[in-house]
KOLNUMI-718904 format. One line per field, with one value per residue (C-alpha): chain; x, y, z; residue number from 0. Coordinates in pm, 1 decimal, always signed. Layout:
N
kette	[A  ...];
u	[X  ...];
v	[Y  ...];
w	[Z  ...];
nr	[NUM  ...];
% end
This chain:
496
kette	[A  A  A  A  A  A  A  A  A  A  A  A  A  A  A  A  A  A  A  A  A  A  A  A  A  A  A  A  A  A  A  A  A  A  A  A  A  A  A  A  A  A  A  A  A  A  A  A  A  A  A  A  A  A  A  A  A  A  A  A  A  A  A  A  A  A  A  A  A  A  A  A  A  A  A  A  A  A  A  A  A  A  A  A  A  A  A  A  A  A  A  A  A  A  A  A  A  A  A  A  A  A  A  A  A  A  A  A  A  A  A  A  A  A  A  A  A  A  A  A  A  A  A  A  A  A  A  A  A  A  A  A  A  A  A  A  A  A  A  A  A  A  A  A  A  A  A  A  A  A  A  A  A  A  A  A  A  A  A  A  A  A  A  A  A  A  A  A  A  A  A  A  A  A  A  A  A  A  A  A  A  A  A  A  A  A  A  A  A  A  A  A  A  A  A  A  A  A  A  A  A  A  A  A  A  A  A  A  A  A  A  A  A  A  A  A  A  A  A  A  A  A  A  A  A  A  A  A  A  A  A  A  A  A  A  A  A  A  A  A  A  A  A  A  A  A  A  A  A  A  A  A  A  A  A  A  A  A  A  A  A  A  A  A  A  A  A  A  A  A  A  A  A  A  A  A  A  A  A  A  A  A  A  A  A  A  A  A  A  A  A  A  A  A  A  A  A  A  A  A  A  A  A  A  A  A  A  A  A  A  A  A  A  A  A  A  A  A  A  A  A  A  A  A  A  A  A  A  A  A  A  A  A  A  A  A  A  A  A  A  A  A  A  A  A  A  A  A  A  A  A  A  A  A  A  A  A  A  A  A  A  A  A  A  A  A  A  A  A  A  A  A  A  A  A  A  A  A  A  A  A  A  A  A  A  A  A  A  A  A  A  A  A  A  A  A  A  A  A  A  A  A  A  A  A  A  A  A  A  A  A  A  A  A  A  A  A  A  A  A  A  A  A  A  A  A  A  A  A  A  A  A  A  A  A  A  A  A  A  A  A  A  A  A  A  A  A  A  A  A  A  A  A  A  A  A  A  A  A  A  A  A  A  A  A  A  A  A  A  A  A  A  A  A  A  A  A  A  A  A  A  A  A  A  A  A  A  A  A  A  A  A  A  A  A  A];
u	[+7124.9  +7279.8  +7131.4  +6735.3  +6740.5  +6817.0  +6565.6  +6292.4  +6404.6  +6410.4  +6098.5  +5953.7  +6128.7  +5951.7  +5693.4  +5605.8  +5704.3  +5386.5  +5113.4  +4860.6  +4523.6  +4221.7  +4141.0  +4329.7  +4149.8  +4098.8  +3808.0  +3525.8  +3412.5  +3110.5  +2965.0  +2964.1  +2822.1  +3019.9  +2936.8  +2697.4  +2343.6  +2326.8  +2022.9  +1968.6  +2107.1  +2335.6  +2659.6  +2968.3  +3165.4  +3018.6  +3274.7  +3544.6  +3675.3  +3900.5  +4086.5  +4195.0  +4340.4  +4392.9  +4781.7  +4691.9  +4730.8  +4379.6  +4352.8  +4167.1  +3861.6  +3683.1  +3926.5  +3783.4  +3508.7  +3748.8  +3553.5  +3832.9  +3563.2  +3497.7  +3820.2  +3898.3  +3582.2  +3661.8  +3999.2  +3892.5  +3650.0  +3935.1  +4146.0  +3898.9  +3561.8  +3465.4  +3330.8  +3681.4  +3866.8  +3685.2  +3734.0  +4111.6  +4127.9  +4012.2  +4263.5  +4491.2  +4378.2  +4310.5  +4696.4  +4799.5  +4594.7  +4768.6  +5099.1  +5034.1  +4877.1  +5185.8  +5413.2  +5321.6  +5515.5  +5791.0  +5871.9  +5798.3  +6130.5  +6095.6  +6391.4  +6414.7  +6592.2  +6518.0  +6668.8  +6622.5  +6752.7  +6579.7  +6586.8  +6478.4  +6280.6  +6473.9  +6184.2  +6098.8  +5982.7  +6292.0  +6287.0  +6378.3  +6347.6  +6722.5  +6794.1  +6822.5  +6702.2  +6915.8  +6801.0  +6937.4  +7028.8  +7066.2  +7084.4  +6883.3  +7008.7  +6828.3  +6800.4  +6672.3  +6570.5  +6245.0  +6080.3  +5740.1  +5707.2  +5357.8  +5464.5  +5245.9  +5265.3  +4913.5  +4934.6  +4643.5  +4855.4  +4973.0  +4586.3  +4504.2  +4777.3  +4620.9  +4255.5  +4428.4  +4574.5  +4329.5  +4088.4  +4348.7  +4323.4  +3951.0  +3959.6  +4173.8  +3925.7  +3620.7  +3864.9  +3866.5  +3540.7  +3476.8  +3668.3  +3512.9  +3106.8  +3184.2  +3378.7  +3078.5  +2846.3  +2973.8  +2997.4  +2641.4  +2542.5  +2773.2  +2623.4  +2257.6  +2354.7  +2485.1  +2177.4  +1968.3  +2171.7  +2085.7  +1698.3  +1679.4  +1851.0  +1605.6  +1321.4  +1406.5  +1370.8  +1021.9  +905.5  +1012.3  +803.4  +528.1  +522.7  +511.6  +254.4  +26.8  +110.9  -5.2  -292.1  -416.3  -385.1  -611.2  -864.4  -872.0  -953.6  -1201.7  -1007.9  -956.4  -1189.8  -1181.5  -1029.8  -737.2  -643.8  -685.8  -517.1  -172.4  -206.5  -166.1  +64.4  +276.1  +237.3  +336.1  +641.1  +734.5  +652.9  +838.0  +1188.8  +1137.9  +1148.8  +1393.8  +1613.5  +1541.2  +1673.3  +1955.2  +2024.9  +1994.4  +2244.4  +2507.5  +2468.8  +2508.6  +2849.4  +2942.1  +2866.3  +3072.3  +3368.5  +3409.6  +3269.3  +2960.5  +2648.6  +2651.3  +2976.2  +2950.5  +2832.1  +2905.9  +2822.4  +2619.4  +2794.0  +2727.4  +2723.4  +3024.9  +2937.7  +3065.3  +3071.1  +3412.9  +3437.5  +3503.8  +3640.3  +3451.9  +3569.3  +3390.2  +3170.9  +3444.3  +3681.8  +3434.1  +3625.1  +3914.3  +3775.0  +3501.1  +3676.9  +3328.8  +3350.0  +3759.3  +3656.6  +3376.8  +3634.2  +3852.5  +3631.1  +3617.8  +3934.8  +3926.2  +3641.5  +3821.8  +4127.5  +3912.6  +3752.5  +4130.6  +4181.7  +3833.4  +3975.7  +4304.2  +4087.3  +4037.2  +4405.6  +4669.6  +4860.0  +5255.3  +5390.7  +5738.0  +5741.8  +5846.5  +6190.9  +6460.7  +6793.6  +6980.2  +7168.3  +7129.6  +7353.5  +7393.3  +7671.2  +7638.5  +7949.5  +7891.0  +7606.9  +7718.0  +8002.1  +7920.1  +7833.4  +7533.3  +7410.2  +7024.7  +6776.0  +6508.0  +6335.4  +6046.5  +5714.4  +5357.6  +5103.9  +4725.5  +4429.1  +4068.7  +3891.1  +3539.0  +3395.2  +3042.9  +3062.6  +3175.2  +3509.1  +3261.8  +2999.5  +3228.6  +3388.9  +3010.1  +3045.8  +3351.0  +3212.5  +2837.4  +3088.2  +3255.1  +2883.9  +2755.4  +3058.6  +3047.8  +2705.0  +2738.0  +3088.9  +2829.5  +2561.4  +2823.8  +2916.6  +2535.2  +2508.6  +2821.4  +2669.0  +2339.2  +2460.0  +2668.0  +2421.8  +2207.6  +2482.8  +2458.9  +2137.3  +2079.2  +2337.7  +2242.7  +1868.9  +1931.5  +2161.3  +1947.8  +1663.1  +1839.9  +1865.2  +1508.8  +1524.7  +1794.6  +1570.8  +1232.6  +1488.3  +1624.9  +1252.3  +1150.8  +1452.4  +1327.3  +960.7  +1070.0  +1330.4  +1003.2  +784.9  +1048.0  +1034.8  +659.8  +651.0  +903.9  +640.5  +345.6  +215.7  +273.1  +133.5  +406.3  +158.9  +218.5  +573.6  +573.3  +411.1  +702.1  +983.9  +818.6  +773.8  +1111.3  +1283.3  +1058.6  +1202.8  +1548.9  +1493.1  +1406.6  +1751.6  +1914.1  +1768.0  +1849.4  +2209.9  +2245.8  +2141.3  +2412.3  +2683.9  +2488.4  +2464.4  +2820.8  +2943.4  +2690.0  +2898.5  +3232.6  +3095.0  +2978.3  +3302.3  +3478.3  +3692.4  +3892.2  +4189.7  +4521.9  +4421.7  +4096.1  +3936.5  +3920.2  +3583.4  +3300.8  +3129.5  +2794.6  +2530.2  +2589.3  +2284.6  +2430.4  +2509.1  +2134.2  +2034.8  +1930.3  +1608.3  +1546.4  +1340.4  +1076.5];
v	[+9143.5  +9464.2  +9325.5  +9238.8  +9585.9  +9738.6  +9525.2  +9656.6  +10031.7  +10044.0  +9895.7  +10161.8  +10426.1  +10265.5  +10281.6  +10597.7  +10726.1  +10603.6  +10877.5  +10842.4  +10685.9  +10834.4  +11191.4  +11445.1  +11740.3  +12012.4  +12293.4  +12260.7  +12553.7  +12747.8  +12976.7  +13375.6  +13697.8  +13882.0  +14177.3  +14346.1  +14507.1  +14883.5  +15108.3  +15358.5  +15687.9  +15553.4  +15737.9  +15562.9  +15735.9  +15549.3  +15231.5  +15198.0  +14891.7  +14620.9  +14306.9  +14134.9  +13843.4  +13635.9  +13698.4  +14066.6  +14266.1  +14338.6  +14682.1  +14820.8  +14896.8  +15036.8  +15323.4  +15427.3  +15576.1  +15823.1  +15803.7  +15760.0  +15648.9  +15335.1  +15284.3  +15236.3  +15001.0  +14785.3  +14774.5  +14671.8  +14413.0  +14200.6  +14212.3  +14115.0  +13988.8  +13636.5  +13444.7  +13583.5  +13429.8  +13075.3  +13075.1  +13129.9  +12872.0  +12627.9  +12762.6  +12623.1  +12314.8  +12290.2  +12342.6  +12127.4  +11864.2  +11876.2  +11856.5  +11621.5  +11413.5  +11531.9  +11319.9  +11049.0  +11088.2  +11020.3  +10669.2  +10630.5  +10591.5  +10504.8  +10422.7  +10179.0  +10015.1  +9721.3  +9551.6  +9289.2  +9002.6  +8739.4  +8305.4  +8011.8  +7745.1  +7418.6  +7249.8  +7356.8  +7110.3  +6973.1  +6808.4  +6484.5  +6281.2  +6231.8  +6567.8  +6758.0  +7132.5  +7388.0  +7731.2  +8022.4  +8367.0  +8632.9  +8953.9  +9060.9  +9394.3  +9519.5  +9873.6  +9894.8  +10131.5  +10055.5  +10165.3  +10143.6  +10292.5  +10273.8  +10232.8  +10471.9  +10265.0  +10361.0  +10735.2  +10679.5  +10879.5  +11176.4  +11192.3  +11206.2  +11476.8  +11669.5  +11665.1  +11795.6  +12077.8  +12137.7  +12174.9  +12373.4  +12619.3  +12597.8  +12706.1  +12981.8  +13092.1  +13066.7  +13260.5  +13563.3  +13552.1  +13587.5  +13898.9  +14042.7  +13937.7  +14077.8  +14410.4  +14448.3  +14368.0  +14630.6  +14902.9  +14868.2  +14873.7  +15230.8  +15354.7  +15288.2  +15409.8  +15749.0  +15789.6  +15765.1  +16043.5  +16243.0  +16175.5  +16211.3  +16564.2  +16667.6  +16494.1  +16716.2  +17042.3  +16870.6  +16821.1  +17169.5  +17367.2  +17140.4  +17252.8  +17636.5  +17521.6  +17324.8  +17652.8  +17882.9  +17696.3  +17652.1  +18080.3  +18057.2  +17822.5  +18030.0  +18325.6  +18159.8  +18171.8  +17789.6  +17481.4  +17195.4  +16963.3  +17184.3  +17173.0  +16792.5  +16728.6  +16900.4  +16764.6  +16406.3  +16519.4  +16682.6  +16326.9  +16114.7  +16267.0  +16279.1  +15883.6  +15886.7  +16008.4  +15785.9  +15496.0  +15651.9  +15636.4  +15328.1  +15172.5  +15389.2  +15182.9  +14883.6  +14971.3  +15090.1  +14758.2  +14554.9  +14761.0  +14695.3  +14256.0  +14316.4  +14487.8  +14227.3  +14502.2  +14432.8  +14609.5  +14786.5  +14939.5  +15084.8  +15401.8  +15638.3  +15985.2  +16134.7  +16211.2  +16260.6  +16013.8  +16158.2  +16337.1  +16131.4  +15801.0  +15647.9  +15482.8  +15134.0  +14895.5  +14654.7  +14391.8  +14143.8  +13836.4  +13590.4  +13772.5  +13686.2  +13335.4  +13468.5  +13765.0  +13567.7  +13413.5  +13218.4  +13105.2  +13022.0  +12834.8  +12602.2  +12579.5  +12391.4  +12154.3  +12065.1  +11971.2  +11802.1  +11562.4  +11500.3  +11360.2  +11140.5  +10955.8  +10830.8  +10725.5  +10509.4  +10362.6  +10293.9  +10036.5  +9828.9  +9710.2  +9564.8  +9739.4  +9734.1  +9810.4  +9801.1  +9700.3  +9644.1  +9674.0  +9743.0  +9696.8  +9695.8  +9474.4  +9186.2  +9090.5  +8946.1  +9172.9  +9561.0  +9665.2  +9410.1  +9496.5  +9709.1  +9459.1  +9277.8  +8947.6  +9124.2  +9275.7  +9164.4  +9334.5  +9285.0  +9356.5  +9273.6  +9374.8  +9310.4  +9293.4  +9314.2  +9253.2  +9282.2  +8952.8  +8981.2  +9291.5  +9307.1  +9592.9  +9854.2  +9951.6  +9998.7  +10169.4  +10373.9  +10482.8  +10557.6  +10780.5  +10959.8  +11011.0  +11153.0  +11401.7  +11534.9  +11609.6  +11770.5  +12040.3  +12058.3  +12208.8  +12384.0  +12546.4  +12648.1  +12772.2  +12993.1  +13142.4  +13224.3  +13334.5  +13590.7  +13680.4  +13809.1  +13943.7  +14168.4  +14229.6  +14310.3  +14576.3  +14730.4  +14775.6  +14906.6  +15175.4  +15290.4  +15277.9  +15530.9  +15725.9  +15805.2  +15806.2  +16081.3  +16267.5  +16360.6  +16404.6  +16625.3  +16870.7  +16816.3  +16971.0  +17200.1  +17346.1  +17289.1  +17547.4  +17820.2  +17789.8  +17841.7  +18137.8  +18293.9  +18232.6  +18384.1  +18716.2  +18711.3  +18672.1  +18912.0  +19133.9  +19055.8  +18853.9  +18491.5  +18417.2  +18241.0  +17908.0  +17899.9  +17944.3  +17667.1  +17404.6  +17482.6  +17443.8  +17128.0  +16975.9  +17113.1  +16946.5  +16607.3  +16605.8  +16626.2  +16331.9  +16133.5  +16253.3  +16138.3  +15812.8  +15766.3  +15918.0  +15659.5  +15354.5  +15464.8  +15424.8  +15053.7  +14989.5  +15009.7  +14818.6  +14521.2  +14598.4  +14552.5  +14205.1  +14092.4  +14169.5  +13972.3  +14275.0  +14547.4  +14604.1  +14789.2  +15165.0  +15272.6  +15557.9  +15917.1  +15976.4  +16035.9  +16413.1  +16267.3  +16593.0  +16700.7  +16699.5  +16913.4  +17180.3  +17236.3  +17579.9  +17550.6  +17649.8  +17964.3  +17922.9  +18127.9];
w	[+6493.8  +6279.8  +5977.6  +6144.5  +6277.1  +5976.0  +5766.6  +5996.5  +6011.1  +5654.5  +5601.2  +5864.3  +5683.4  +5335.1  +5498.5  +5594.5  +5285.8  +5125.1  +5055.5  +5353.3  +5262.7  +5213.5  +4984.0  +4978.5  +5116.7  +4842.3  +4920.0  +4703.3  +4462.0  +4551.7  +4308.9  +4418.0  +4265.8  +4042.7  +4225.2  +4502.5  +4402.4  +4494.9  +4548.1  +4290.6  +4390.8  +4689.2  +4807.8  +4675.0  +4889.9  +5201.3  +5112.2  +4879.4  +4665.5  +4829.4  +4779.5  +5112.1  +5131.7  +5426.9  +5533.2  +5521.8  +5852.1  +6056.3  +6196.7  +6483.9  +6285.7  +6580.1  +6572.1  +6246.3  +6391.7  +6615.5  +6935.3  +7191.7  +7442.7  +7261.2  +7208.8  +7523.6  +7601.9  +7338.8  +7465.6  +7853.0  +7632.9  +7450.6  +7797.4  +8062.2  +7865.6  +7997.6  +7709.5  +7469.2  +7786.2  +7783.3  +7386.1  +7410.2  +7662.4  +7410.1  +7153.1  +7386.9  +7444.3  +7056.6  +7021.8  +7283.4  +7141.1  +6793.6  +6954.2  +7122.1  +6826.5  +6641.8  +6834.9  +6736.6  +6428.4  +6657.9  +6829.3  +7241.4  +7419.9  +7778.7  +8013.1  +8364.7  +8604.3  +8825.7  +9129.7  +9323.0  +9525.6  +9546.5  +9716.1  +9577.0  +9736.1  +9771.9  +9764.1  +9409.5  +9106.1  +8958.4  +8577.0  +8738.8  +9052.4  +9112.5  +9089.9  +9427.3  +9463.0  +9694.2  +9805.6  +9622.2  +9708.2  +9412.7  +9317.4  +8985.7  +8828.9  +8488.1  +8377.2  +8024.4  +7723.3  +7586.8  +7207.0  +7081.2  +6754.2  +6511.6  +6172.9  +6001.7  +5628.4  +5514.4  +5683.7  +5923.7  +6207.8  +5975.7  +5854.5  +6285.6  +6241.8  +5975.6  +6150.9  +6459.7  +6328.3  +6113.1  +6460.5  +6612.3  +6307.3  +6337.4  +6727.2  +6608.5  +6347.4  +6597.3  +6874.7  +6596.8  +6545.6  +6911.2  +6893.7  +6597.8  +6710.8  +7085.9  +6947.4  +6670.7  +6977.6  +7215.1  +6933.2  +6844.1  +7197.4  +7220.6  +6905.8  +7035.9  +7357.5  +7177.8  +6990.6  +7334.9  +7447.9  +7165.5  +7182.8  +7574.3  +7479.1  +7207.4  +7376.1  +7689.7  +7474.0  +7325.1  +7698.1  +7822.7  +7526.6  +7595.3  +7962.9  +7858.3  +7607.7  +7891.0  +8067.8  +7781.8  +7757.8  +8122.1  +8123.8  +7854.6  +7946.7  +8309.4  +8094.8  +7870.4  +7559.2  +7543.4  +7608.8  +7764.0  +7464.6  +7370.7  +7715.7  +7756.0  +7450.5  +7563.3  +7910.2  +7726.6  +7529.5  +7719.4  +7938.4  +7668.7  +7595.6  +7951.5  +7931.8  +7586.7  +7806.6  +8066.4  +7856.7  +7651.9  +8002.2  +8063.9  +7689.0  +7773.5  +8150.7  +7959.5  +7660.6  +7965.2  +8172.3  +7874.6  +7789.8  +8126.4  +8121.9  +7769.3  +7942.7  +8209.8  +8502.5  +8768.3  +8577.9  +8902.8  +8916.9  +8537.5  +8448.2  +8132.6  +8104.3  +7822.9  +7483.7  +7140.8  +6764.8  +6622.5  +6313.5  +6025.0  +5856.0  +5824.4  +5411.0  +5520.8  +5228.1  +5070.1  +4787.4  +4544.0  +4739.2  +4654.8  +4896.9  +5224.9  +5186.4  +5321.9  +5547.2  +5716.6  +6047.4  +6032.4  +5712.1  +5761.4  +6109.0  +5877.6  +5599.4  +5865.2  +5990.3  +5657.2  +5642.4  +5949.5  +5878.2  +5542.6  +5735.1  +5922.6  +5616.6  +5596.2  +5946.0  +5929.7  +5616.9  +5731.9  +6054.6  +5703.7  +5704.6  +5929.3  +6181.0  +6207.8  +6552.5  +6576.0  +6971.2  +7229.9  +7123.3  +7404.9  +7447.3  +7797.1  +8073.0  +8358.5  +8545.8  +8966.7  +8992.9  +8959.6  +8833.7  +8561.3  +8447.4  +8142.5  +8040.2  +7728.2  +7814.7  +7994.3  +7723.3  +7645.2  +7338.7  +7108.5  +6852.9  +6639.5  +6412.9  +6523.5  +6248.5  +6392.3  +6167.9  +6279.5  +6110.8  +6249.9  +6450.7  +6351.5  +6090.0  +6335.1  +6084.8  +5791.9  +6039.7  +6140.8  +5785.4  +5683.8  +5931.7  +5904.4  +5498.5  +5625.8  +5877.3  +5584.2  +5434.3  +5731.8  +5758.5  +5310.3  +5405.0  +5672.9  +5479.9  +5182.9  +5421.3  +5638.5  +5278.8  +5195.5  +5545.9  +5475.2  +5123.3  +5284.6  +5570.0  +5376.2  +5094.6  +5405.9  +5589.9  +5265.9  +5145.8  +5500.9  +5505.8  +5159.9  +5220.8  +5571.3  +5348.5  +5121.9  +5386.0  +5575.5  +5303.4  +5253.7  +5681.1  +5638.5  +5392.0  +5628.6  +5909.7  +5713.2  +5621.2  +5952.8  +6047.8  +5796.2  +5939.5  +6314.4  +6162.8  +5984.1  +6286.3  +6576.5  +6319.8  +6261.5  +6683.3  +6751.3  +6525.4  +6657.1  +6382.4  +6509.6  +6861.8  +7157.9  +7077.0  +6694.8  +6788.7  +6994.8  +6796.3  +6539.4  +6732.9  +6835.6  +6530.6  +6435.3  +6719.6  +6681.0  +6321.1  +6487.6  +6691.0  +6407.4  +6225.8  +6481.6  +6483.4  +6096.9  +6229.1  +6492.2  +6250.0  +5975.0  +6256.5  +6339.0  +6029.5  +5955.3  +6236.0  +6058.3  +5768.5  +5917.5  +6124.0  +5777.9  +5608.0  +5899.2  +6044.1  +5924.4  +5704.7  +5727.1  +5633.0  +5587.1  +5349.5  +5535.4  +5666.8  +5455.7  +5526.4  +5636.8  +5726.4  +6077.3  +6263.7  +6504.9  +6259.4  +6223.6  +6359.8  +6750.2  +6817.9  +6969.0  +7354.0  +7400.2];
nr	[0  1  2  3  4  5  6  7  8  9  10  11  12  13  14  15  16  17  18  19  20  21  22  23  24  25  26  27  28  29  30  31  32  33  34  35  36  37  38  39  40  41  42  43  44  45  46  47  48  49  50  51  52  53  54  55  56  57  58  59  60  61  62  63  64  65  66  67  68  69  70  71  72  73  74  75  76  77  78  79  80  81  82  83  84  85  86  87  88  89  90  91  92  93  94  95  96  97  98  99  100  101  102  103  104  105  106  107  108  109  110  111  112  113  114  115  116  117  118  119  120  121  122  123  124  125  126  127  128  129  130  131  132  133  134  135  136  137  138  139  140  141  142  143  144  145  146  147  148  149  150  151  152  153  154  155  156  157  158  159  160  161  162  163  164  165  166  167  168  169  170  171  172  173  174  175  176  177  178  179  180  181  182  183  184  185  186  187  188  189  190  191  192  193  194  195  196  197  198  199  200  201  202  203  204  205  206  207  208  209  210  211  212  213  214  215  216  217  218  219  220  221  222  223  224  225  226  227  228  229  230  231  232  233  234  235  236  237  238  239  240  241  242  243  244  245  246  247  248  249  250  251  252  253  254  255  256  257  258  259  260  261  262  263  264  265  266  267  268  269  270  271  272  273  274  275  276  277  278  279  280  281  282  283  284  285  286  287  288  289  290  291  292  293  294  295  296  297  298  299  300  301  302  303  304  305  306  307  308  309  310  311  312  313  314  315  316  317  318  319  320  321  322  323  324  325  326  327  328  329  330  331  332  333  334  335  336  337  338  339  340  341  342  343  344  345  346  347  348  349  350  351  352  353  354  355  356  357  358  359  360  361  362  363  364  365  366  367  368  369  370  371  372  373  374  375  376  377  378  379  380  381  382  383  384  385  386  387  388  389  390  391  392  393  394  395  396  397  398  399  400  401  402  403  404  405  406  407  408  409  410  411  412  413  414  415  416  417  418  419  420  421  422  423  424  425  426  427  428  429  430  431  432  433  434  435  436  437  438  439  440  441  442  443  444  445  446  447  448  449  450  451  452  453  454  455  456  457  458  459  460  461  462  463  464  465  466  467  468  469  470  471  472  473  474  475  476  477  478  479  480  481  482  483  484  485  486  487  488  489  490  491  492  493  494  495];
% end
């Protein structure tokens, strides 16, 4: 008995020890840019040079942008948003799942017990005609110890072992990339939201010195001094750009119900108060394409399923060959008597090795290793198209925020001239030489150049969160804010 058992334990443990079947996952090469293209004349100092790496701590990189407000929102977001909720929920069961799959490593022990008493029939079939049958009474006592146990000799199981984890890793990748596309989601929605608040505010001045100026002009068309145009023409004007705010409000509802859905709240129960962009660009960091492979939580998540359809081109092959099941084997007792039923002479096991080898199925096993091979395709590609996807995006973040840098540049020196004209006109009024409606129509077009500043402002601070989603999240430290021109250090304009 010693001597079988140990036969078949060693030949488990031999075994085992052989390298599972199928490849060996390795991730493929893909080809990258050396570098990114820049725009001629772009600010440097809007990003700085990087090298990540995958074990390195993530910061907050929301805080960068030193808005305590969305701080906190994104905060309430990653606690009580629904969707991050659902995805960590199937982290879980991802990691249950590979623990589960994991034990099977490991043999099944199961204990029992029976009992029973049980009588014979004397009437039963005997093996001969002269013998004579007597009803029995007995007592059957049995508890045993019972061991099923796979032997894993071509490593199909440790290959299920390696696609389970390899899932669970994936779920975890896809679970940080629900953080980072909901946090990226909710900051653009605050930064668009900001910038509304700063056009309703300029748009408001517009709409007030277009009032005075309908006003101006109905005194003058009641004293002849105006037709019936001019005064048409502002009464439209001044109409659109009350229709202009309205809509303006209503972008604005939309932008703070959306924040609200995003924070976990009823739409109805949200409200935020009017506030300002803040006025600078944090420097985010930004390192060579290659370094997306570890950034991307997208990219990681494909880079896993990968793996895990590499692991199951092993289990299909593995169907090819025989499988050795070392069951049942159990070792235990039975006896009539309890208190016997430990002694020695009791004592009942077994052991053994089942070998099962499909011989005819129809060319499912080959069907289904065709399979497995095409699954590994499918995620190759989709692995190469999530790092093209990463490449533009990026490329795209970039180009963006240079292009409105440099845009607001030019913006910044229309505003700027726009200032010196209403200066000149307020002294040439305040002289008599200007009139209050030449006035006006400059501080109009001087505030209507704001409003478009403030749009380039608000699409810098967009653009920027695209650039952190494309680099897949933040890093620990980031470069002191970049001065960006303050569009609310722009001279006010004087009312008339």
């Amino acid at each position: 008995m010693m001597k079988s058992g140990l036969a078949l334990c060693l030949i488990a443990v031999a075994c085992v020890g052989c390298s599972p079947i199928g490849p060996d996952y390795e991730r493929p090469v893909v080809d990258f840019p050396e570098n990114w293209k820049a725009l001629p004349g772009a600010n440097p100092a809007l990003w700085k040079p990087a090298e990540p790496a995958d074990g390195a701590p993530k910061t907050q990189w929301w805080k960068a942008f030193g808005d305590p407000i969305l701080d906190q929102l994104i905060e309430t977001c990653l606690s009580n948003n629904n969707t991050l909720q659902a995805s960590l929920a199937r982290l879980d069961q991802a990691i249950a799942q590979s623990e589960a799959r994991g034990a099977a490593l490991l043999p099944s022990v199961s204990i029992g017990a029976t009992g029973a008493r049980t009588e014979t029939s004397a009437n039963r079939p005997g093996t001969n005609y002269s013998t004579v049958n007597q009803s029995t009474t007995q007592n059957n006592f049995r508890p045993v110890a019972v061991m099923t146990y796979e032997i894993d000799w071509l490593g199909k199981v440790r290959r299920e072992v390696e696609a389970s984890r390899s899932t669970a890793e994936q779920a975890a990748a896809d679970t940080e990339n629900v953080k980072l596309l909901l946090t990226a989601q909710l900051a653009n929605s605050y930064f668009l939201l900001r910038q509304y608040d700063e056009e309703i505010r300029v748009l408001t001045g517009i709409t007030q010195i277009q009032d005075k100026l309908l006003a101006l002009i109905k005194k003058r068309y009641d004293m002849g001094a105006a037709g019936r145009t001019e005064l048409s023409q502002q009464t439209a004007l001044t109409q659109s750009s009350g229709a202009q705010l309205e809509l303006l409000k209503s972008q604005r509802n939309i932008q703070e119900n959306l924040l609200a859905t995003l924070t976990g709240t009823p739409a109805s129960a949200f409200s935020l108060p009017p506030g300002k962009l803040p006025a600078t660009l944090p420097a985010f960091p930004v390192g060579l394409p290659s370094t997306l492979l570890e950034r991307r939580p997208d990219v990681s998540a494909a880079e896993r399923a990968m793996a895990a359809a590499n692991a199951q081109i092993g289990v299909a092959k593995a169907a090819f060959f025989p499988t050795l099941t070392l069951a049942p084997a159990f070792i235990g007792g039975e006896s009539s008597i309890l208190s016997t039923i430990f002694n020695a002479p009791s004592l009942i096991w077994s052991i053994g090795l089942t070998a099962t080898q499909t011989l005819f199925d129809g060319g499912r096993i080959s069907a289904n290793y065709r399979f497995a091979q095409a699954g590994y395709r499918v995620t190759l590609a989709n692995y190469r198209q999530s790092v093209m996807v990463a490449i533009q995006e990026t490329q795209d973040a970039m180009s963006t925020l240079q292009q409105l840098d440099l845009a607001r540049a030019k913006q910044d020196e229309a505003v700027n001239n726009l200032n010196r004209a209403y200066q000149i006109s307020a002294i040439r009024y305040r002289e008599g030489l200007d009139t209050a409606q030449t006035l006006a129509l400059i501080q109009q077009n001087q505030l209507t150049a704001q409003r478009i500043k403030w749009q380039m402002h608000g699409g810098q601070f967009i653009a920027s969160v695209a650039l952190v989603k494309a680099l897949g999240g933040g890093w620990e430290g980031f470069a002191k804010p970049a001065t960006a021109p303050d569009p609310a250090s722009s001279p006010s304009p004087v009312k008339n």
